[in-house]
N, CA, C and O atoms as CSV, one atom per row, in Angstrom:
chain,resi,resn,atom,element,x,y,z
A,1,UNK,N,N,6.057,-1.357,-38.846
A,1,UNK,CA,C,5.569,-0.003,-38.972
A,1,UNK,C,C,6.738,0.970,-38.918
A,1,UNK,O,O,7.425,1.178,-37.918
A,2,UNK,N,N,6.874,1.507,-40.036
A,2,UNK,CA,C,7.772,2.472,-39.513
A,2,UNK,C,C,7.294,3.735,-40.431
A,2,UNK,O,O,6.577,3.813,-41.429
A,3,UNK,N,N,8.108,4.820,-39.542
A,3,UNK,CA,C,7.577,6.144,-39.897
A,3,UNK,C,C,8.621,7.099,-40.074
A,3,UNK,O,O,9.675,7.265,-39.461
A,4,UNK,N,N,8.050,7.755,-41.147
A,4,UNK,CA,C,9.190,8.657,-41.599
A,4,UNK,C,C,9.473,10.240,-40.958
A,4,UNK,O,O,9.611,11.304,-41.561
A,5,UNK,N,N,9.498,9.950,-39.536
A,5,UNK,CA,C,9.421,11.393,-38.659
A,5,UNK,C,C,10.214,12.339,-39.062
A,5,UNK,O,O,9.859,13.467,-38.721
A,6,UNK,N,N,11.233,12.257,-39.715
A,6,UNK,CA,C,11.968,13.497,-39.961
A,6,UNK,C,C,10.774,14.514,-41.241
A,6,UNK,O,O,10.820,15.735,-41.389
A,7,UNK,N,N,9.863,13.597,-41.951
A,7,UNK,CA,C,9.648,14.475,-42.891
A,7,UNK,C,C,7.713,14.940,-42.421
A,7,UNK,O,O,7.007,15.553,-43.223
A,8,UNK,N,N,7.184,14.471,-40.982
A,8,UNK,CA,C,6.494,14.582,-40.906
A,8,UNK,C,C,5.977,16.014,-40.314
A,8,UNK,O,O,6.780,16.857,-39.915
A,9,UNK,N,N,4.691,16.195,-40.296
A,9,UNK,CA,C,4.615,18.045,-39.907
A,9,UNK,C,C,4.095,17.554,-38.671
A,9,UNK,O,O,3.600,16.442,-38.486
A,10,UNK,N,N,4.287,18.709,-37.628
A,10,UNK,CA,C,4.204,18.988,-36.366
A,10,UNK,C,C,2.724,18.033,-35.674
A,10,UNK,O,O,2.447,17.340,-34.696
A,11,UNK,N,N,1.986,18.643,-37.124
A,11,UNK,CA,C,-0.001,18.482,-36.593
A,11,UNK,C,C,0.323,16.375,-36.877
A,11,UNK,O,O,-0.229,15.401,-36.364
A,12,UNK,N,N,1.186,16.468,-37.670
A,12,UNK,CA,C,1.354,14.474,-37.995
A,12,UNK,C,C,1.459,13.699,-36.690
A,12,UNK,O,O,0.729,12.874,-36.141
A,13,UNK,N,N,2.935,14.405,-36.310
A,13,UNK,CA,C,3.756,14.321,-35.516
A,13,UNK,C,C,2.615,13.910,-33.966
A,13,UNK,O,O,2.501,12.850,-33.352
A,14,UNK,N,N,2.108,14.908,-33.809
A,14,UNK,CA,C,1.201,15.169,-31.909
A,14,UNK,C,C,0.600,14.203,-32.805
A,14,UNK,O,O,0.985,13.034,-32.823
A,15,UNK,N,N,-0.394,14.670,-33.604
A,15,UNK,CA,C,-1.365,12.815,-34.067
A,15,UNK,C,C,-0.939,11.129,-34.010
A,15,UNK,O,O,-1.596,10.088,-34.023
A,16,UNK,N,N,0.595,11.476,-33.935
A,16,UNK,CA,C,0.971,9.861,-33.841
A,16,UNK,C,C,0.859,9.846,-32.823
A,16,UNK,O,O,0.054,9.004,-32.426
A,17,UNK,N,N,1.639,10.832,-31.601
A,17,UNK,CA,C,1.387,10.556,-30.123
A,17,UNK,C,C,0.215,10.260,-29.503
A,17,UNK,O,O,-0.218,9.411,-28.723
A,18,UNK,N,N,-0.208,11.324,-30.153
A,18,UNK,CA,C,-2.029,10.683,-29.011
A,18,UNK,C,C,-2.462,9.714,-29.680
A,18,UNK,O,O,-3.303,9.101,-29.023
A,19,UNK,N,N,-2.233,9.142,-30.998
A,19,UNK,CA,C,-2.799,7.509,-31.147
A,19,UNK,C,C,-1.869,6.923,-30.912
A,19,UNK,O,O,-2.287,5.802,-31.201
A,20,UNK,N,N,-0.206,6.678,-30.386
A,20,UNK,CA,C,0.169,5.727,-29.663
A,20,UNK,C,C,0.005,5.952,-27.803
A,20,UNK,O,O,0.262,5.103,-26.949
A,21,UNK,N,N,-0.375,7.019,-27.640
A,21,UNK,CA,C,-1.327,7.247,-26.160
A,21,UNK,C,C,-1.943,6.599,-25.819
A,21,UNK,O,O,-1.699,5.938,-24.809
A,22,UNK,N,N,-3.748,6.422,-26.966
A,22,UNK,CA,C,-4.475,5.879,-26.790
A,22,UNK,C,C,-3.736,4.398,-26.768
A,22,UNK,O,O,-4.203,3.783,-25.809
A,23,UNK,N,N,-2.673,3.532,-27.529
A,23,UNK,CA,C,-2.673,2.427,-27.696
A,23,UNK,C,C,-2.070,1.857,-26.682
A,23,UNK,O,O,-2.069,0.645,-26.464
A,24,UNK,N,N,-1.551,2.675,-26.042
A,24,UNK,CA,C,-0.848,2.331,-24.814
A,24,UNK,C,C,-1.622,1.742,-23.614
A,24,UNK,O,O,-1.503,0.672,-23.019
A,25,UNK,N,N,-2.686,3.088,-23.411
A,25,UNK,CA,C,-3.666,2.930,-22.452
A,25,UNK,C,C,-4.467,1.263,-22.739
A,25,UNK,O,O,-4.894,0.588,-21.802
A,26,UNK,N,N,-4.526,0.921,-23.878
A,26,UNK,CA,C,-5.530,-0.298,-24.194
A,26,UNK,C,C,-4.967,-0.959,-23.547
A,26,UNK,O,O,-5.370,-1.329,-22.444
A,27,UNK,N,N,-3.441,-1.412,-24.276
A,27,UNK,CA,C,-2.609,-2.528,-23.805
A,27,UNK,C,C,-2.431,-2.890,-22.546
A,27,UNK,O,O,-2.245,-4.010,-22.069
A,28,UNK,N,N,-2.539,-1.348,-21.807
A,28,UNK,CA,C,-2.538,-1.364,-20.788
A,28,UNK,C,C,-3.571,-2.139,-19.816
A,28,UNK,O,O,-3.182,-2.979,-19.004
A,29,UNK,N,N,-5.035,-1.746,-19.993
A,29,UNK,CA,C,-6.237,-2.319,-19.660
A,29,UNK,C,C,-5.964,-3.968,-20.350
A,29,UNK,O,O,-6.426,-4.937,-19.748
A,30,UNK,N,N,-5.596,-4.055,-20.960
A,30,UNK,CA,C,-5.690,-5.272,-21.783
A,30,UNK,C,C,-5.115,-6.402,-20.397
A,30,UNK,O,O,-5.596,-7.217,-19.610
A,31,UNK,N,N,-3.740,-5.771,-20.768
A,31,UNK,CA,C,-3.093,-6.522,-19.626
A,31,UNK,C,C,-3.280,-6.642,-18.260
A,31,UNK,O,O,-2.731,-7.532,-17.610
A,32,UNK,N,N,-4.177,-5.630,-17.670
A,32,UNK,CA,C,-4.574,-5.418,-16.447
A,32,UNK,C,C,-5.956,-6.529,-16.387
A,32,UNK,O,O,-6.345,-7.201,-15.432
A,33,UNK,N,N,-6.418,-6.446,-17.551
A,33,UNK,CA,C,-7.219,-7.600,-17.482
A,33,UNK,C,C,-7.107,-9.191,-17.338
A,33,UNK,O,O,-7.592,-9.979,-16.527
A,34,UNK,N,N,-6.205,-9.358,-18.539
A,34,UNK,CA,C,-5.854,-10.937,-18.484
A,34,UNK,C,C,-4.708,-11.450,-16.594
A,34,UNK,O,O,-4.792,-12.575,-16.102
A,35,UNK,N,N,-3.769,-10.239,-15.928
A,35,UNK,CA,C,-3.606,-10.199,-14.323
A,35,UNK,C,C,-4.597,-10.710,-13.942
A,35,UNK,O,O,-4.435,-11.821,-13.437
A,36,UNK,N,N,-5.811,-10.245,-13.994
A,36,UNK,CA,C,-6.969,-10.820,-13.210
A,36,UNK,C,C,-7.706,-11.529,-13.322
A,36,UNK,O,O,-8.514,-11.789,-12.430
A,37,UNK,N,N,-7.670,-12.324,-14.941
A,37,UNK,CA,C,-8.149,-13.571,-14.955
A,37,UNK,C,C,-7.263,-14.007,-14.745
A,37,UNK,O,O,-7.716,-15.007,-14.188
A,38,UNK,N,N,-6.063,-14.151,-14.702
A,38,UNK,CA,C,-4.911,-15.508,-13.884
A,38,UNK,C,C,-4.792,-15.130,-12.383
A,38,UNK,O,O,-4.606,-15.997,-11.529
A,39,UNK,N,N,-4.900,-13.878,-12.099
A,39,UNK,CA,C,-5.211,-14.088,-10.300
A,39,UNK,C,C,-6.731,-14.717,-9.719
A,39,UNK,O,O,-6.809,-14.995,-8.522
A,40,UNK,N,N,-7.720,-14.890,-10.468
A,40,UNK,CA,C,-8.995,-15.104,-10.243
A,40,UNK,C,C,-8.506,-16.852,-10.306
A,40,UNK,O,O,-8.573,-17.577,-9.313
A,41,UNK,N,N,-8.205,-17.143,-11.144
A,41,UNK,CA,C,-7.973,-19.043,-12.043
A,41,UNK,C,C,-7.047,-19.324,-11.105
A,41,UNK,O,O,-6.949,-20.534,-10.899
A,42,UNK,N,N,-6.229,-18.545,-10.371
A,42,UNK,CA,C,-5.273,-19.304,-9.068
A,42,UNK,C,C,-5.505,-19.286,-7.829
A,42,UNK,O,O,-4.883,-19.882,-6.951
A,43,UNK,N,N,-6.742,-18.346,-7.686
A,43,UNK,CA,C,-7.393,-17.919,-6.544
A,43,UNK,C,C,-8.669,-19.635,-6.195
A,43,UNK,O,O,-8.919,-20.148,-5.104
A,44,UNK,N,N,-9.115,-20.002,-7.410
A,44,UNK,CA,C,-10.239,-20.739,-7.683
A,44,UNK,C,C,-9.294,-22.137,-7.639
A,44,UNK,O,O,-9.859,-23.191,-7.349
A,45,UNK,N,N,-8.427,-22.133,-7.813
A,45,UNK,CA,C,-7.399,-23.467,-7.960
A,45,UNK,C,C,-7.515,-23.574,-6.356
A,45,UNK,O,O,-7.915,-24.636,-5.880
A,46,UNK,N,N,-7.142,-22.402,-5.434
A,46,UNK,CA,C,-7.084,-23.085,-3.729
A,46,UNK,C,C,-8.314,-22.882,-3.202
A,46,UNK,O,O,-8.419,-22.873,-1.976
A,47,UNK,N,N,-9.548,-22.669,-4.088
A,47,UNK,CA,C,-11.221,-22.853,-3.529
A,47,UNK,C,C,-11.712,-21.668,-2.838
A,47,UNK,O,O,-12.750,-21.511,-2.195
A,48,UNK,N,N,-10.392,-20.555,-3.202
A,48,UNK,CA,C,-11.773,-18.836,-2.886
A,48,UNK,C,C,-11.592,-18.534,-4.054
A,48,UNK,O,O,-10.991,-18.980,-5.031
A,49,UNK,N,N,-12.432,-17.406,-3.702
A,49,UNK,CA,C,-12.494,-15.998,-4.761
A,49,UNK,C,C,-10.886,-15.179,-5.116
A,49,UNK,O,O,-9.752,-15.340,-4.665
A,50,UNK,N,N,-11.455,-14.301,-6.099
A,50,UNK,CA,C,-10.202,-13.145,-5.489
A,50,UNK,C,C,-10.396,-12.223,-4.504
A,50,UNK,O,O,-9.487,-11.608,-3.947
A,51,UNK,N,N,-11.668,-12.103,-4.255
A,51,UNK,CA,C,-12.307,-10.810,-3.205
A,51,UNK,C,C,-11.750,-11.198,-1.941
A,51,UNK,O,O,-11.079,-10.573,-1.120
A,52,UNK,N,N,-12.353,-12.840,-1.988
A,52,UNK,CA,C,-11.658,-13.223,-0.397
A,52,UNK,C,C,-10.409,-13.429,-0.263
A,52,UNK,O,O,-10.155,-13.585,0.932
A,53,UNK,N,N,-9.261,-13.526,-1.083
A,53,UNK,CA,C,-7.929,-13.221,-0.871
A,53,UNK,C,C,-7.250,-11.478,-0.652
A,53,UNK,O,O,-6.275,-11.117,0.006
A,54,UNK,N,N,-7.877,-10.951,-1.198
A,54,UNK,CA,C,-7.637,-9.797,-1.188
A,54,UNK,C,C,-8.098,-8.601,-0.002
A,54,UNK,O,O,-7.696,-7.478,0.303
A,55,UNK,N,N,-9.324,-9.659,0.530
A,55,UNK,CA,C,-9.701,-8.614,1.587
A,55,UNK,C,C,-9.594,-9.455,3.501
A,55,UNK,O,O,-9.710,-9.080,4.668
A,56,UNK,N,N,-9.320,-10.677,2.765
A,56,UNK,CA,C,-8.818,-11.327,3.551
A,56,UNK,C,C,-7.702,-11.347,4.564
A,56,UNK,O,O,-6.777,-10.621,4.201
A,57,UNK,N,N,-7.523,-11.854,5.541
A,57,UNK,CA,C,-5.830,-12.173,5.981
A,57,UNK,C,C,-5.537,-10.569,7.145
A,57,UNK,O,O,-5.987,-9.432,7.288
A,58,UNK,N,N,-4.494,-11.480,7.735
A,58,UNK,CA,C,-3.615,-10.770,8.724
A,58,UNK,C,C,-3.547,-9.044,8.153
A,58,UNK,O,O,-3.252,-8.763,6.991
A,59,UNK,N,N,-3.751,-8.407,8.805
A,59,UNK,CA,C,-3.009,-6.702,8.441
A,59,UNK,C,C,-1.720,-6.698,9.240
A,59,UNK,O,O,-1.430,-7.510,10.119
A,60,UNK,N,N,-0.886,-5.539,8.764
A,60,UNK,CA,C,0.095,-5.175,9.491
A,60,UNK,C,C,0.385,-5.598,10.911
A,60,UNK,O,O,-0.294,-4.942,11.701
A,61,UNK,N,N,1.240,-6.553,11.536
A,61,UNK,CA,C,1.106,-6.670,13.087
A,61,UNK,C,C,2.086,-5.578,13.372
A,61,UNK,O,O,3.122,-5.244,12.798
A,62,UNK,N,N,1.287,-4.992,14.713
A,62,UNK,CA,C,1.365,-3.810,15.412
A,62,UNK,C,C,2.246,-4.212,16.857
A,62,UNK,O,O,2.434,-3.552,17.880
A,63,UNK,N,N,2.546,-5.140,16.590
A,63,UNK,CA,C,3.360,-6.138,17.682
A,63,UNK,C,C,2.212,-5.808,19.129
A,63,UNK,O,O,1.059,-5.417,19.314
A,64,UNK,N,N,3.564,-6.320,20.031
A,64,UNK,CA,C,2.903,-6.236,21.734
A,64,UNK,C,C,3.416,-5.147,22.199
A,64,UNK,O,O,4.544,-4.664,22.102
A,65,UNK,N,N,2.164,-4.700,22.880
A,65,UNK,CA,C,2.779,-3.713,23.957
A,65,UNK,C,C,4.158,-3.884,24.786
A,65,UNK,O,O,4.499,-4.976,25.240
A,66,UNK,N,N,4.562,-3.258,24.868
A,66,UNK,CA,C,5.547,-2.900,25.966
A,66,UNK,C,C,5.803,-2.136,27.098
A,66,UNK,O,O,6.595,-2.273,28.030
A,67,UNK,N,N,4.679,-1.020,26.725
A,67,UNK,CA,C,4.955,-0.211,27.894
A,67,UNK,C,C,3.028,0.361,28.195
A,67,UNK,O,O,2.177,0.334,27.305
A,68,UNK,N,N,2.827,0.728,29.356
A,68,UNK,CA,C,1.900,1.165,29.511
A,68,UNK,C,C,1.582,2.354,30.549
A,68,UNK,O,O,2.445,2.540,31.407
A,69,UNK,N,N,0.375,3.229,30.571
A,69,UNK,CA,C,0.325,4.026,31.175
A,69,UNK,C,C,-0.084,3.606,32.552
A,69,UNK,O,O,-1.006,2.816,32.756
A,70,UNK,N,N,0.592,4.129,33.429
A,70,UNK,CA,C,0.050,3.941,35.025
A,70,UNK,C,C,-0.839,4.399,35.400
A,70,UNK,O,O,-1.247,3.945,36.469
A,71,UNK,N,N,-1.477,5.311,34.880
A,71,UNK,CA,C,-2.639,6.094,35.277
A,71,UNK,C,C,-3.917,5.076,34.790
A,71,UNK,O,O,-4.894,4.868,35.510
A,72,UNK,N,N,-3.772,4.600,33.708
A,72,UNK,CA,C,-4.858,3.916,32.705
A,72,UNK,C,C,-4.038,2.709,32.011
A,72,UNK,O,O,-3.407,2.904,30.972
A,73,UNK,N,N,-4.083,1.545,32.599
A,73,UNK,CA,C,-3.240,0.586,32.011
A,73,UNK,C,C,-3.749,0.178,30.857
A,73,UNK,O,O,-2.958,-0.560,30.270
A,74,UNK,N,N,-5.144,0.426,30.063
A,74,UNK,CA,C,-5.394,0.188,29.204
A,74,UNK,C,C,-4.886,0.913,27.794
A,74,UNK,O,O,-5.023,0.475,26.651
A,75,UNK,N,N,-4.368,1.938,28.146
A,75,UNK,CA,C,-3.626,2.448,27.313
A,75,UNK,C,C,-2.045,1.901,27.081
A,75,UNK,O,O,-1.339,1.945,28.089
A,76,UNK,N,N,-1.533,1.477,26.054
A,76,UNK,CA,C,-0.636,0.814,25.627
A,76,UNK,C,C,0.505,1.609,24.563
A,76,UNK,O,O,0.197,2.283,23.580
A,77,UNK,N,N,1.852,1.331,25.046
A,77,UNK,CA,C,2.550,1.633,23.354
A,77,UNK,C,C,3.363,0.379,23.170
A,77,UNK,O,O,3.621,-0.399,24.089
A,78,UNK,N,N,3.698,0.254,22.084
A,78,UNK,CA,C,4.778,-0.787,21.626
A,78,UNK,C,C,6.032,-0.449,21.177
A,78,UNK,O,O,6.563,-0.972,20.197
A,79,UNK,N,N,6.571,0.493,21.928
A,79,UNK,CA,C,7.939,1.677,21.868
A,79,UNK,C,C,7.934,1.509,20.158
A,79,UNK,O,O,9.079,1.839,19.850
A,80,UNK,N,N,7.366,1.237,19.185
A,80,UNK,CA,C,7.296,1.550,17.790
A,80,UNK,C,C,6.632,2.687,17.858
A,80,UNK,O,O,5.827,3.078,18.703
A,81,UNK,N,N,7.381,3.615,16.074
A,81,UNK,CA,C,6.418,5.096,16.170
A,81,UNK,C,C,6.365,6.280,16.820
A,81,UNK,O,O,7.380,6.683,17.387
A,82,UNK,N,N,5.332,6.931,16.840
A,82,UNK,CA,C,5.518,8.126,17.827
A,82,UNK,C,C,4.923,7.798,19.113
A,82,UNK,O,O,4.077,6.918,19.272
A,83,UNK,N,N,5.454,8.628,20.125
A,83,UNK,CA,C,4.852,8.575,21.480
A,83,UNK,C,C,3.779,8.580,21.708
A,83,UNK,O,O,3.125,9.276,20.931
A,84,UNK,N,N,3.208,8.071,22.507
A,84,UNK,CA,C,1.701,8.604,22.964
A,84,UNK,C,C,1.654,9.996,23.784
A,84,UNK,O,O,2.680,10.184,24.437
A,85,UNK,N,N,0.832,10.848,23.870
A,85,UNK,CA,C,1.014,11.823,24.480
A,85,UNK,C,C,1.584,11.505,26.126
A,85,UNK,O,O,2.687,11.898,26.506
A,86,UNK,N,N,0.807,10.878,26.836
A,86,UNK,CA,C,1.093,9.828,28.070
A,86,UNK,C,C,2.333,9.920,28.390
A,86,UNK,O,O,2.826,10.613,29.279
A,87,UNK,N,N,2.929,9.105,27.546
A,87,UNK,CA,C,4.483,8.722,27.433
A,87,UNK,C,C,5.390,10.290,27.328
A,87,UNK,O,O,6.275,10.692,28.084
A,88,UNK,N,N,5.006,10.730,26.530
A,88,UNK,CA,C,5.693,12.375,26.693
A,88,UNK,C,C,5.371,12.567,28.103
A,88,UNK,O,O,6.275,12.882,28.878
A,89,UNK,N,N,4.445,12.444,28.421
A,89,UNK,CA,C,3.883,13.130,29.780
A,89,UNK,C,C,4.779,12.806,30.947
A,89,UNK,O,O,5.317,13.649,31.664
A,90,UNK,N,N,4.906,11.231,31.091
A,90,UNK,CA,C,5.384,11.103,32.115
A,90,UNK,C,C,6.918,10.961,31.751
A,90,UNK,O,O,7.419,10.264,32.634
A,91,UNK,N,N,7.627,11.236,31.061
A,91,UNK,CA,C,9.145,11.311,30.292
A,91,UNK,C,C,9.044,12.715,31.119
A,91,UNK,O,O,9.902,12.891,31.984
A,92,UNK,N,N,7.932,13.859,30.893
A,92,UNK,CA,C,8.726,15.227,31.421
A,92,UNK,C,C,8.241,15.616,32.966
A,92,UNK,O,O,8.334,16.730,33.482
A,93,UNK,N,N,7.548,14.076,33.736
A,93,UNK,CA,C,7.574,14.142,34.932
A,93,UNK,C,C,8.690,13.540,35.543
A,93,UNK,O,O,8.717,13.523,36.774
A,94,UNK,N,N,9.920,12.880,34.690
A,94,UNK,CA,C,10.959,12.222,35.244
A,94,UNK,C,C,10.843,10.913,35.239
A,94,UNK,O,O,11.762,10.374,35.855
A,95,UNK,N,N,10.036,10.154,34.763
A,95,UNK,CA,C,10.183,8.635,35.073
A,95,UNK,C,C,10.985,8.733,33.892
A,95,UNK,O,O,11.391,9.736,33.305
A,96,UNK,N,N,11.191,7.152,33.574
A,96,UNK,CA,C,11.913,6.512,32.766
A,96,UNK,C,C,11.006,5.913,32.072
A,96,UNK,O,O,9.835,6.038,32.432
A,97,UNK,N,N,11.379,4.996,30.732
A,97,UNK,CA,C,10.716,4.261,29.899
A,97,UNK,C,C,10.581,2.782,31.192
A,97,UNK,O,O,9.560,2.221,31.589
A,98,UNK,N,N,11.690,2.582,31.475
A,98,UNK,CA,C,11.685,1.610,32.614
A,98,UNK,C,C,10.749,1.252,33.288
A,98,UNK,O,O,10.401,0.073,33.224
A,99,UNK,N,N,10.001,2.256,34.214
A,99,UNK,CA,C,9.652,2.858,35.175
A,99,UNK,C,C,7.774,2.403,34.446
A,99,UNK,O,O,6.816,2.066,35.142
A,100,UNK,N,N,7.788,2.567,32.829
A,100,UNK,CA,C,6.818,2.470,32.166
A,100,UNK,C,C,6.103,0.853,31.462
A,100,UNK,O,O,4.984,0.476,31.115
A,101,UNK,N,N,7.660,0.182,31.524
A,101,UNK,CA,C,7.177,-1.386,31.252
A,101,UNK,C,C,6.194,-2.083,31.414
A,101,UNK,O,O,5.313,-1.775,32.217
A,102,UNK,N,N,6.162,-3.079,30.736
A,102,UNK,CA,C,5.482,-3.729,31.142
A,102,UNK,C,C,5.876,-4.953,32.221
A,102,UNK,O,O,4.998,-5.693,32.663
């Protein structure tokens, strides 16, 4: 396919774009499709679904605590992240993180 853009008019010109737009978008779906029949056909090869791989399994580990509040030991941080309010709290009563261990 080729095209002779130098001699084409403006209204040609946007018309090729939005029909290689549209062709894009297909290919696109196209390919997004046949992904998921080969993730489905490898999913079925180890005896699930894709649903159950996908919604399946471990999330993010949030590790172990490390430190906890003295007031309420059920409250926990894992010095990852931001503070707990707690932890501010007793930082500007003078303890230490130490002081906060587990």
């Amino acid at each position: 396919m080729n095209y002779d853009l130098e001699n084409m008019t403006r209204d040609e010109l946007e018309a090729l774009i939005k029909d290689a737009q549209k062709a894009l978008k297909t290919v696109d779906a196209r390919r997004r499709s046949e992904a998921k029949r080969a993730a489905e056909q490898a999913a079925k090869e180890y005896g699930f679904s894709l649903d159950e791989i996908l919604t399946a399994g471990p999330k993010g580990s949030k590790g172990s605590p490390k430190y906890a509040n003295p007031q309420d030991p059920t409250q926990t941080w894992t010095g990852r992240g931001r503070k707990p309010n707690w932890v501010i709290e007793a930082l500007d009563e003078g303890k230490s993180l130490e002081q906060l261990a587990i």
